[in-house]
NUDREN-701818 format. One record per residue (C-alpha): x, y, z. Coordinates in steps of 0.1 Angstrom, whole numbers, plus 5000, padded with zeros to 4 digits. Last residue first. Example, Ala and Ser with C-alpha at 12.3 -4.5 7.8 and 13.67 -1.06 7.14 Angstrom:
# NUDREN-701818
513749895071
512349555078
END
This chain:
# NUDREN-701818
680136434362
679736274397
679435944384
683036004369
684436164403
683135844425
684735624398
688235774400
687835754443
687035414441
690035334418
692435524439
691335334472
691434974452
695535104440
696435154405
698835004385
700535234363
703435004359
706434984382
706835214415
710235224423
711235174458
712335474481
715935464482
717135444517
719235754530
722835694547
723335874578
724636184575
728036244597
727336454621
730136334647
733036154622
732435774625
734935614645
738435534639
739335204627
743735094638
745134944611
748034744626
751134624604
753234334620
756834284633
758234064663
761833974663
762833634670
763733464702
759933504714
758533664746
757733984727
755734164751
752734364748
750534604778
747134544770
743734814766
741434654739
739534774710
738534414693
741634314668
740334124638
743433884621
745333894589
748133634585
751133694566
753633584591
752333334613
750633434650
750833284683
748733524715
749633464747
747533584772
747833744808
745033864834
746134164858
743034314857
744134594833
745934294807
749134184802
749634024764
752333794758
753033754721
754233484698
755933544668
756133484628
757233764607
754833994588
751533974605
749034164594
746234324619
742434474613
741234704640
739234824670
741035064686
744035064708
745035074741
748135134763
750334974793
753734964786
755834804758
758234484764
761534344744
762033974748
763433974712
762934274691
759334444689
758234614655
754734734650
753834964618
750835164625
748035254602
745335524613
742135484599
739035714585
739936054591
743536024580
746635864590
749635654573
752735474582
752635604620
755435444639
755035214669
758335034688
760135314701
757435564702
756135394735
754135624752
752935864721
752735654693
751035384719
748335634726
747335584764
744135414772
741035664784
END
């Protein structure tokens, strides 16, 4: 299991908010400054200042990632270890998706509405058998 990045590197995630359903973290990097090794959930990113990003992966792979303040971008669950390898500082909210709560019910599908009185060929059949009967 990845490492909590509130836990291993405290110094550059806070928790804004937390509850069943998401945990939001506020990101800030200053110039050339690096993190550790840790993961994080799917999720839903903002940018607030403009950066670019070096991102060390497991295998040893590397990325860099450009992003404009105020963008919004989808964040797959991912293990990386960050880097701010801008001039600038680096600062963005993360809203980390938690999974569904064990148990939870599943949602139920309305059973459609039946219109009309109609009537089906069976039901008929079975009317007029009971009204020769009689």
């Amino acid at each position: 299991m990845a490492q909590d990045p509130v836990k291993v590197d405290p110094g550059h995630y806070n928790v804004e908010v937390e509850n069943d359903k998401v945990r939001v973290l506020r990101v800030k990097y200053g110039p050339h400054e690096k993190s550790i090794m840790h993961g994080h959930p799917s999720g839903v990113g903002i940018c607030l200042t403009d950066h670019i990003g070096r991102f060390t992966f497991p295998n040893g792979r590397t990325e860099e990632r450009r992003m404009k303040a105020g963008k919004a971008f989808w964040l797959p669950a991912e293990e990386h270890l960050p880097e701010n390898i801008g001039d600038a500082p680096l600062e963005l909210i993360l809203v980390e998706l938690k999974a569904k709560p064990a148990g939870a019910a599943k949602a139920r599908r309305a059973k459609p509405a039946v219109r009309g009185k109609a009537k089906s060929a069976k039901g008929k059949a079975a009317k007029g058998k009971r009204a020769r009967r009689r």
